[in-house]
C-alpha positions as CSV (number, residue, x, y, z in Angstrom):
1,X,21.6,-91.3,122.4
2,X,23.9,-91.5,119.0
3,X,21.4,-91.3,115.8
4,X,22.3,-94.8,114.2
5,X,21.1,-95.9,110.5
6,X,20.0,-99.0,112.1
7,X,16.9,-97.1,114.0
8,X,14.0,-96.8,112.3
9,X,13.4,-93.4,112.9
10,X,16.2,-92.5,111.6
11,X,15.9,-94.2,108.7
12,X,12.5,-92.7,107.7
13,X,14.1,-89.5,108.5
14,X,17.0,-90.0,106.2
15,X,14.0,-91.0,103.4
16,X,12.3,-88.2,103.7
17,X,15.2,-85.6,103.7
18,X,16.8,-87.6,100.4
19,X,13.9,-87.5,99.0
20,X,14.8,-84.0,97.8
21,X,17.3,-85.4,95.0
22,X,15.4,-87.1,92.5
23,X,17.3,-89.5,92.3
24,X,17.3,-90.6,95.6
25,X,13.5,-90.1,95.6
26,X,13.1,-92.9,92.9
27,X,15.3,-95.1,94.3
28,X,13.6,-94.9,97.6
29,X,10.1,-95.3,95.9
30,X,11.6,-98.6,94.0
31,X,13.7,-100.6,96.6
32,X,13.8,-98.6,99.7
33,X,12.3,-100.8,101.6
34,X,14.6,-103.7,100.9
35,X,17.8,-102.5,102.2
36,X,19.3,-103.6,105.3
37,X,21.8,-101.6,106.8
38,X,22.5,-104.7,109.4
39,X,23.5,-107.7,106.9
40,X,27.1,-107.2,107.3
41,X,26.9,-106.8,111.3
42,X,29.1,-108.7,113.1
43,X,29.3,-108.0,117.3
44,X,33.2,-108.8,117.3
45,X,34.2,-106.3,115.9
46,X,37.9,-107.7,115.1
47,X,36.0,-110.5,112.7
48,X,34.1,-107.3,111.2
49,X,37.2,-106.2,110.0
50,X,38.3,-109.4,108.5
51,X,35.7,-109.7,106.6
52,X,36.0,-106.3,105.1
53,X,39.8,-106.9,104.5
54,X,38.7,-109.7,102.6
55,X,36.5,-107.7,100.3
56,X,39.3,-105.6,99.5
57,X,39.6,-105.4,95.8
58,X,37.7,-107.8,94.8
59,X,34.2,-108.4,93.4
60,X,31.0,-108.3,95.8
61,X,30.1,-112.1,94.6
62,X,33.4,-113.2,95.1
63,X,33.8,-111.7,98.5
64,X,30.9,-113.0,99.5
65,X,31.7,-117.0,98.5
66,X,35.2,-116.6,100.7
67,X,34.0,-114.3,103.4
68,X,31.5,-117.8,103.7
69,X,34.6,-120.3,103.6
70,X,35.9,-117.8,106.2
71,X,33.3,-118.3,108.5
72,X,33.0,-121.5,108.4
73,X,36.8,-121.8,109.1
74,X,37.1,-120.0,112.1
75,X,33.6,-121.1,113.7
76,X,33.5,-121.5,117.3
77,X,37.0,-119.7,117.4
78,X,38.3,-117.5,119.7
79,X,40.0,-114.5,118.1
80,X,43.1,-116.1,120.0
81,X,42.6,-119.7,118.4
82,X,42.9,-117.8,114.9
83,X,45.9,-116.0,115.4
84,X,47.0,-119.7,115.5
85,X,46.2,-121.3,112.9
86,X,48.3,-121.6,110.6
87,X,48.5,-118.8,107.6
88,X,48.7,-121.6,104.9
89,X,45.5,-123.4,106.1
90,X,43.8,-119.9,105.6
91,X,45.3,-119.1,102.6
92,X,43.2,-122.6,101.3
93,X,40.1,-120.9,101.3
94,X,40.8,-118.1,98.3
95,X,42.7,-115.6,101.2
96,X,45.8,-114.1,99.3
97,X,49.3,-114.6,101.9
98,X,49.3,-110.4,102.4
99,X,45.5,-110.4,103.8
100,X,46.3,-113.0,106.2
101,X,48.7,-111.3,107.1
102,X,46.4,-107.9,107.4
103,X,43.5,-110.3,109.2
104,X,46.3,-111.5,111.8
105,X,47.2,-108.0,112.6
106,X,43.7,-106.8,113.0
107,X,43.5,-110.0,115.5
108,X,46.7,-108.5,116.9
109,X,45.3,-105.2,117.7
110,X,42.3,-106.1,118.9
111,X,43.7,-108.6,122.2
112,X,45.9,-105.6,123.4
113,X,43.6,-102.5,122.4
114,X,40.0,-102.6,124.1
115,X,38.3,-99.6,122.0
116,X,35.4,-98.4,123.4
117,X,33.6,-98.1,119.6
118,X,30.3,-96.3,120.8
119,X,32.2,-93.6,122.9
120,X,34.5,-93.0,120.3
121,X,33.9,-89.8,117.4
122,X,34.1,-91.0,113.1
123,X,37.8,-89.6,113.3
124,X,39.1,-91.0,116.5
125,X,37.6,-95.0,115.0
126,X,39.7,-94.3,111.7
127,X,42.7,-92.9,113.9
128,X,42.8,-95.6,115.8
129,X,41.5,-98.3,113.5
130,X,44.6,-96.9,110.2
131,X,47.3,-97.3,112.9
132,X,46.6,-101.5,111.8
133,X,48.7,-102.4,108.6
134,X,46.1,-103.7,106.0
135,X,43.6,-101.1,107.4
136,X,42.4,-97.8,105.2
137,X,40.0,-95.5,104.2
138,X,37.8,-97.4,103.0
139,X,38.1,-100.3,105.3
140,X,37.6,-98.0,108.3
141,X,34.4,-96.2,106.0
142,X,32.8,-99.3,105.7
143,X,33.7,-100.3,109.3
144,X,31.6,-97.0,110.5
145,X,28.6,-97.4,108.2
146,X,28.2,-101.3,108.3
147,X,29.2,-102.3,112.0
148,X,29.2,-99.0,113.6
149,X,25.7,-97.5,112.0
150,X,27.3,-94.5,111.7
151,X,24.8,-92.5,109.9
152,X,26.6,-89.6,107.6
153,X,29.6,-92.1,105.8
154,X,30.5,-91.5,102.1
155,X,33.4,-93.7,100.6
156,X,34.8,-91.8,97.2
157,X,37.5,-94.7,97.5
158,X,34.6,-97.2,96.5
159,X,34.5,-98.1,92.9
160,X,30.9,-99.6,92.9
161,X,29.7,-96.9,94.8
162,X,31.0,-94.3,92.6
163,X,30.4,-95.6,89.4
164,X,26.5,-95.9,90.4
165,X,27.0,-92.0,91.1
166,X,28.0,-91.5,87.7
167,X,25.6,-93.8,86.0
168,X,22.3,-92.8,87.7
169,X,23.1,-88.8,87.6
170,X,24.8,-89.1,84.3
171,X,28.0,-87.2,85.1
172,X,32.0,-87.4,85.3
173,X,32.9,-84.6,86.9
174,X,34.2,-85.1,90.2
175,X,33.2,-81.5,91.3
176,X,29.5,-82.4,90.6
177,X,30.0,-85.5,92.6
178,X,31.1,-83.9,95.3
179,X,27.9,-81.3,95.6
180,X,25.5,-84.1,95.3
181,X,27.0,-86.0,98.1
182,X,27.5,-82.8,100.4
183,X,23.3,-82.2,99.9
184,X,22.5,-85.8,101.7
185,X,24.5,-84.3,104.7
186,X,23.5,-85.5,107.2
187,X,22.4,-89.0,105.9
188,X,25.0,-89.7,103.2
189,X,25.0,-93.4,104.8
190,X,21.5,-94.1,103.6
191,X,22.4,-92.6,100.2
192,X,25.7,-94.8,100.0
193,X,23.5,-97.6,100.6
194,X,20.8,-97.0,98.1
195,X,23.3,-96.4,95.2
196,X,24.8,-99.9,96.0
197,X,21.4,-101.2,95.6
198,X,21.2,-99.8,92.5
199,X,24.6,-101.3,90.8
200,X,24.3,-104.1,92.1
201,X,20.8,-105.0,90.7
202,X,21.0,-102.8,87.3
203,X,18.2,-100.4,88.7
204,X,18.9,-96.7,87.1
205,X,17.3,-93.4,87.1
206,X,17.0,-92.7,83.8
207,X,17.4,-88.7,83.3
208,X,14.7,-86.4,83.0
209,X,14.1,-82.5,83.7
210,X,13.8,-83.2,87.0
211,X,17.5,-84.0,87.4
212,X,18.8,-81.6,85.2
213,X,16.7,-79.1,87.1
214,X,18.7,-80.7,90.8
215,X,22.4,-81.0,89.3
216,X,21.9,-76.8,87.5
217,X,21.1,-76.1,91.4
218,X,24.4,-77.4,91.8
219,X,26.6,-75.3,90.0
């Protein structure tokens, strides 16, 4: 059976093995217990994607008011009975032309392609899933960590998630970056998910000796 960041075992695993990096020691200390690696979970997996799409360059508040709209649109649809409606009534609710556009061809590929998600590897979902137009990286990393549970996801291509990097170990360097990252192997979801935390409700590590002692391991 597939190690998912949803199970709680592996969860307390992940803690304990992050808790190496002081960073990720204090974070899971302050609000480890409050994240949920299931609130963005949605069983059809097609509608998962939406929703992602819609998050696509745009603020986590403001995603989160039209990914609502959205919702409420298309409840008690039928992935089908979307690809109807028409792209102008969707476009009401905040959607820019080009992601409907995107969220119809996700619809698209979903009623001819039945992907088996749980027997499929990290590389063959973002094979299969980049062959949709409107469909990246990062749309296909958070696809993995948030729907899929996949439990070793890092996004670089994530702005938030980055920028909490730099703030909370006080660094630019992309070389750094990419050590720190490498040591959560094999739980870089559960570290993705705690520096989101952090950003998003202004909760820092504020350097000490400690850290400086971590990152000079680094080099």
């Amino acid at each position: 059976m597939a190690e998912l960041i949803n199970n709680p075992k592996v969860i307390k695993n992940a803690f304990k093995y992050l808790s190496k990096d002081p960073v990720m020691k204090f974070f899971i200390s302050k609000f480890g217990n409050k994240i949920n690696p299931i609130e963005r979970y949605d069983s059809n997996y097609a509608i998962s994607i939406c929703n992602l799409i819609i998050e696509q360059q745009i603020s986590f508040k403001a995603a989160i008011t039209i990914k609502n709209k959205f919702l409420k649109l298309i409840y008690n649809k039928s992935n089908t009975e979307i690809l109807k409606m028409k792209n102008e009534k969707i476009q009401k609710i905040g959607i820019s032309y080009r992601k409907v556009e995107y969220i119809k061809n996700v619809l698209k590929f979903f009623e001819h392609n039945n992907l088996k998600i749980e027997e499929l590897s990290n590389d063959e979902i973002i094979k299969s899933l980049s062959k949709i137009k409107g469909v990246g990286n990062w749309t296909c990393e958070m696809f993995l960590m948030f729907v899929c549970f996949r439990k070793d996801i890092f996004s670089f291509g994530d702005l938030a998630l980055v920028n909490s990097m730099k703030i909370n170990y006080q660094t630019n360097e992309t070389e750094i970056l990419n050590l720190i990252v490498i040591k959560w192997k094999p739980y870089r979801t559960k570290g993705a998910l705690l520096l989101w935390f952090s950003i998003e409700n202004k909760i820092f590590f504020q350097s000490n000796n400690l850290l400086n002692k971590f990152l000079s391991t680094l080099k």
